[in-house]
N, C-alpha and C positions, 0 to 999 in steps of 0.2 A: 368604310362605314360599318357599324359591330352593328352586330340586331340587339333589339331591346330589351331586357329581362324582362317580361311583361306577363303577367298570371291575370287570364278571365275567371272570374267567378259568376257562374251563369245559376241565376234564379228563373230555374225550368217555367216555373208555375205563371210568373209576371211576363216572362216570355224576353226578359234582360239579361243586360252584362255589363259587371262592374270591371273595374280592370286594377290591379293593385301594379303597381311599375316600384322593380327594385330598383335605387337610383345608385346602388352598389357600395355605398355607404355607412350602412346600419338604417339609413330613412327609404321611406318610401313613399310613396304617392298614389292614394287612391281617388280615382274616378266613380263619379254618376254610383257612390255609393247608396243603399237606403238605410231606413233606419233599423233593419233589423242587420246588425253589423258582424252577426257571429263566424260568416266566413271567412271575411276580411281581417276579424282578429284572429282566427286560426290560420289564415295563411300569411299572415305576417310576423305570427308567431312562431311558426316555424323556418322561418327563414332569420329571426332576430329584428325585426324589422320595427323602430318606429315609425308612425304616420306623419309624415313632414308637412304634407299638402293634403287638403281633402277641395276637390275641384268639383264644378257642376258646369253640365254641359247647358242646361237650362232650368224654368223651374216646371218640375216633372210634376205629370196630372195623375199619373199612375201608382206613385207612393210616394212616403214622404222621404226627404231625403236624410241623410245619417251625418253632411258635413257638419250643420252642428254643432253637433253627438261629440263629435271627433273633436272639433273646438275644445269643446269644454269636457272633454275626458281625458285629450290625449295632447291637447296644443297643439293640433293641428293648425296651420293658416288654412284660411278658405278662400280659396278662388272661382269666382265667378262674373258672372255679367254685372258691369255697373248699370246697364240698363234694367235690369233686374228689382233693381231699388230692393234690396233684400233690408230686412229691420234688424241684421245683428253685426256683430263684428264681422268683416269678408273684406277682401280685397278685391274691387271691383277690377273689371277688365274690358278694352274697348279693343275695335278692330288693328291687328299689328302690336298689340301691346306683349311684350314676351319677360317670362321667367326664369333665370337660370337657375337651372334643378343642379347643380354643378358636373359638368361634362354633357348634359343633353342642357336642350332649351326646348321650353312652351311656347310657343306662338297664340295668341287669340287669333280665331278667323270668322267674321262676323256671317252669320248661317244664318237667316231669319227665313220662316214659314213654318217650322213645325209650331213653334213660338217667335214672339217679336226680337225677343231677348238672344235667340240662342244665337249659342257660340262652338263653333270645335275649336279644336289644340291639334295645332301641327308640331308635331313631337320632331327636333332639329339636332340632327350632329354635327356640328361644327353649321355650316352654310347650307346643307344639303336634307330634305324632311324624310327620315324612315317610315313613317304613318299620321294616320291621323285619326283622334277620336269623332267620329262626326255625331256621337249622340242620339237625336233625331232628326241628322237632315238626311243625306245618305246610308242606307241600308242594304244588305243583301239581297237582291233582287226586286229592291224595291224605294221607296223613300215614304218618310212616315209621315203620320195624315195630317190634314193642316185645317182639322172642323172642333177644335178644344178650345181657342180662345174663346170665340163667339160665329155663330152660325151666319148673321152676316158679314163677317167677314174672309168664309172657307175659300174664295176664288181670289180673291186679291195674297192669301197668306201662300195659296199653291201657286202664286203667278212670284211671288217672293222665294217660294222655295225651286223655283226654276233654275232662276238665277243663284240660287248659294250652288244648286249642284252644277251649273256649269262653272263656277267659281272653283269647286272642290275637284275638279276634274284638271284644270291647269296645274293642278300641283304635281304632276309627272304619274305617266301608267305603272312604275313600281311603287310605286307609295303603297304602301298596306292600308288597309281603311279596317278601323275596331270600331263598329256600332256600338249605341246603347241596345237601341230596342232589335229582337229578332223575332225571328217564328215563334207564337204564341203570344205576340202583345198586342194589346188590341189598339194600342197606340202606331201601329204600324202594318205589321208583317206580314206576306206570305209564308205559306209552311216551307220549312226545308230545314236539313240538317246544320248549314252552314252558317258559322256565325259571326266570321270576319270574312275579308274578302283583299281584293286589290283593286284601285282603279281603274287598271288593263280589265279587269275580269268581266267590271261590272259596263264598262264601256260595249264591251265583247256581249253582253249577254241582258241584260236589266232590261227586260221590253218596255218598261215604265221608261226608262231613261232615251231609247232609241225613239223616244218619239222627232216625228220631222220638224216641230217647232211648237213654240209655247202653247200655243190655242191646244194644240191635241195633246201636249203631255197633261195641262190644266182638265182637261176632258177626261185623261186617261184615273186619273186621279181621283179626281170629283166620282166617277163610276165607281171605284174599285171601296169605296168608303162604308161602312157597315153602323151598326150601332154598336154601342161602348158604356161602360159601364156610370150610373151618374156619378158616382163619385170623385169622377176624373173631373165634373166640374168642379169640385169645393178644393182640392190638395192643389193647386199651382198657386191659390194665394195663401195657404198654409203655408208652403215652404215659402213663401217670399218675407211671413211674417215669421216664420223659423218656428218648425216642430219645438214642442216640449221636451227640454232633454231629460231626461229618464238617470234619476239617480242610482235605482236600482234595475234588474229585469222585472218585467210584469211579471205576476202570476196569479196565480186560478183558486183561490181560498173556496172549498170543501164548503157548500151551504144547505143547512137540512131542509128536507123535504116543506116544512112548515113554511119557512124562510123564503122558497122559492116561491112558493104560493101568495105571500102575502106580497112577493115584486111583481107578480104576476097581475095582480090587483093594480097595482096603482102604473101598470104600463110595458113593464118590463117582456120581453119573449126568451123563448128557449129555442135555442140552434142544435140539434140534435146532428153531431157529428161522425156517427158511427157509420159502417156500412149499408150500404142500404138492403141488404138480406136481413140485418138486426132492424132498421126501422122497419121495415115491414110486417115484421114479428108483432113487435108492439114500441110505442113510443108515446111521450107522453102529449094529450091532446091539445092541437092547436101549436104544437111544436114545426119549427120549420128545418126540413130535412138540406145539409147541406154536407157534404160526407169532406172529413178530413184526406186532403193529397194534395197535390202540389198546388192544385188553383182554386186551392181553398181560399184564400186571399178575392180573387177575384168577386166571386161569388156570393161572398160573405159582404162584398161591398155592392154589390148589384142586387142584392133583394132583403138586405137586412138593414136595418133604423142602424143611422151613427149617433142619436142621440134619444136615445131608452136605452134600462137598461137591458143587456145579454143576458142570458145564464145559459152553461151549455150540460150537456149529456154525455158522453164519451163513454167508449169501455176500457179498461183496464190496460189490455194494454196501445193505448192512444197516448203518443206524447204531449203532455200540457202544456209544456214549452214552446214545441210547434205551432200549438194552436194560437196562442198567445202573441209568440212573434209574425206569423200570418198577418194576425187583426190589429197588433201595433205599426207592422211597416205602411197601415193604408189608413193611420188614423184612427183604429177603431180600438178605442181605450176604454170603450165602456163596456169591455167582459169584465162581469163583476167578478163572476165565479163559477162552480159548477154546481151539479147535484150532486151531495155528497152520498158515496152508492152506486149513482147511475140507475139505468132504467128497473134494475131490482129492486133496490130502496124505494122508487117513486110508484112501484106497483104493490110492494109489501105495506106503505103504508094508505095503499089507498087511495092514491089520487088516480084520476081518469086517465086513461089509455087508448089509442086508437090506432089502427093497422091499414097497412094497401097492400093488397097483394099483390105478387107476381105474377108475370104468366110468361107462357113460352113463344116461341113465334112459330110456332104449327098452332100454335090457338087462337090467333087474329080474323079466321076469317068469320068474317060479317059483321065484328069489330068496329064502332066509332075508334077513330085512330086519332091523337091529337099529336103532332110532329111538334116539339117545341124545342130545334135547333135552332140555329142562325140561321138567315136567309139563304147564304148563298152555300150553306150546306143541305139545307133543304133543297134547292135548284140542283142539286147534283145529284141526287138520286133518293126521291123515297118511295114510300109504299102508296101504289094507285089510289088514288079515293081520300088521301088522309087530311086530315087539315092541317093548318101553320097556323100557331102562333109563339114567336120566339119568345123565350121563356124571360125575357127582361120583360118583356110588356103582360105576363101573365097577371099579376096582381092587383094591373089597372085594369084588366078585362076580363077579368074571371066572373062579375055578378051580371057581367052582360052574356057569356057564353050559356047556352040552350045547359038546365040541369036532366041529364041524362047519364046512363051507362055510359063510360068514357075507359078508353085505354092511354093512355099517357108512355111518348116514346122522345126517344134522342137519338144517340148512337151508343150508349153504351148503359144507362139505366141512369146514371148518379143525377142528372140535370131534370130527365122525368119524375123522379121523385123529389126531388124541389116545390117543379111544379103542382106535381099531385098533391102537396105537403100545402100548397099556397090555394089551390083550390078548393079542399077542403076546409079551408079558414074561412074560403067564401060559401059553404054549403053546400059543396059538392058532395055527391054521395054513388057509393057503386063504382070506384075510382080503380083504376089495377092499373100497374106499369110493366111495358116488356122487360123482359128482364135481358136485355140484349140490344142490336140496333137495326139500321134496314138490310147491312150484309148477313147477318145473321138468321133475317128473315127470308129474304130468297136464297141463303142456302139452303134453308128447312124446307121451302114450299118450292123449288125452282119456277119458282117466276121472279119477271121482270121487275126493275124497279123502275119509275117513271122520272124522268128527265126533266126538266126547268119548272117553271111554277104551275 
């Protein structure tokens, strides 16, 4: 049995992994690709590789998918779920239905509970399976979450997704297991470095999985579940009725200061992507602070309109491209453009400006503190006295919070200036962000941080 040529391409930021399989041939085969596809053609590019296959393990709530892109760029076949009911050309796939890649074969294996539809691929050498993509049924120390379809139905999709992972467990403890979703999606994961795994390992180890029987893994499940971004509800029927394929790349057309003003008027906002040492400084007002890095993407679909339009801010040297393919893999095709300039331009000519300052964490004390992490990072340790409220629900509750002197924190600044950025749209005023998180704070003061809610 050969192991597989098999190259992950991990998108940090979504907390994924696509998987490009060289079929040894000059083709290739990519997996649970998205639509921002520029890894997948450089790493097939380097190897000479055309795209033979563009496969989906399901249809993903997290972005949209790239197969297809691939279709119709590259002649790609698309393989996925006939339960899927997809609206483009694809080759549907039911349970047992296999593909020969020539020399390996695909197997369907029908996985339902993270979605209805999904399916892994048990990748086969001759008789015998070296791995398997499981998508989002089986995960690295975990299995992903089963509350995306519909809210009544998150217990019956976890009582489904039971049963696919004792399914995906008969297929022998060497089988390798390549996830889609890992640490960092909110479609699934626990943190940890690890991003494939084996079924011995995770048999050995996945406290999710060792549960003694359905009722308490269903339990274990249903607890472990957080909130996620809304966007994940609109993209699983995007991709069923097939992204827009993109003739060319997006990009970011250069719009003067006037221009942005008069979109500004009839709806449009400004996402001001810079660091937030520079927003702080000055940014233009009523702008909403989301700093370009890896999960820029996320966050940019968690508190910003997918239907007005964008304009954004950047400094010079901020790649357009990144920011662009970010907001394209999650749907969001309504960046118009930018300010041509940047925050110089929009202050040389005059339009409004407004700042949040920093502060240190030797200068909290006596401090309104607003903690707008996740929950179950806020349970882990913050600063005594603070308040929560996670910074996805800020925008619905900002005209409700008490207007007062307020400090705004996370763990590391970029998500409290968000906040700050959104509060201020609601009238908040007297707003400063740590410039730092709660480690940071009882290093400077050694004190304790306080434990669960």
């Amino acid at each position: 049995m050969r192991a597989p040529d098999l190259v992950p391409l991990i998108d940090e930021g979504l907390g994924n992994s696509t998987y490009l399989l060289d079929l040894g041939d000059g083709r290739g085969l990519v997996l649970d690709p998205s639509r921002d596809l520029r890894a997948v053609r450089a790493a097939a590019g380097r190897r000479g590789l055309r795209i033979a296959y563009a496969v989906d393990t399901h249809l993903h709530a997290d972005f949209l998918s790239g197969v297809r892109q691939l279709s119709a760029s590259d002649g790609a076949e698309v393989l996925a779920s006939a339960a899927g009911r997809r609206e483009f050309p694809y080759t549907g796939l039911r349970d047992g239905d296999e593909v020969d890649l020539g020399g390996l074969t695909l197997r369907a294996l029908a996985t339902p509970g993270h979605t209805d539809e999904h399916l892994a691929y048990v990748l086969l050498d001759g008789p015998r399976p070296i791995g398997v993509f499981t998508g989002g049924s089986l995960i690295v120390g975990s299995a992903a979450r089963t509350d995306l379809v519909a809210p009544e139905r998150t217990e019956e999709l976890a009582r489904a997704q039971y049963r696919s992972l004792r399914r995906l467990f008969s297929l022998g403890d060497d089988v390798e297991v390549w996830p889609t979703h890992g640490a960092g999606s909110f479609c699934s994961a626990p943190a940890g470095a690890e991003r494939t795994t084996t079924i011995r390992t995770e048999k050995a180890t996945n406290a999710l999985l060792r549960a003694p029987d359905e009722d308490a893994f269903v339990r274990s499940l249903l607890e472990s579940l957080g909130s996620f971004p809304p966007y994940f509800l609109r993209l699983g029927e995007v991709n069923r009725r097939g992204p827009a394929v993109l003739d060319d790349a997006p990009g970011l057309p250069a719009l003067t200061v006037s221009r942005v003003r008069a979109l500004l008027e009839t709806g449009a906002e400004i996402i001001d992507v810079r660091p937030i040492h520079a927003f702080s400084v000055a940014h233009p007002a009523g702008a909403l602070s989301i700093p370009l890095r890896p999960v820029f993407a996320t966050w940019l679909g968690w508190l910003a309109p997918h239907d007005r339009p964008l304009v954004v801010v950047r400094d010079d040297d901020q790649d357009p491209e990144e920011i662009v393919w970010q907001a394209a893999k999650i749907g969001y095709d309504n960046v118009v453009g930018e300010v041509a300039g940047g925050i110089h331009a929009w202050r040389a000519a005059g339009a409004p400006v407004a700042r949040v300052p920093l502060v240190h964490p030797e200068d909290l004390d006596g401090a309104d503190v607003l903690d707008i992490r996740q929950t179950a990072e806020f349970n882990a340790g913050h600063l005594p006295g603070a308040g929560h409220l996670e910074l996805g629900d800020v925008a619905a509750r900002a005209t409700g919070l008490p207007m007062r002197p307020r400090v705004v924190m996370c763990g590391h600044g970029e998500r409290a200036m968000g906040a700050a950025s959104l509060l201020a749209r609601a009238g908040h005023r007297q707003l400063a962000v740590l410039d730092g998180g709660p480690e940071d704070w009882a290093a400077a003061t050694g004190r304790r941080l306080q434990i669960g809610s």
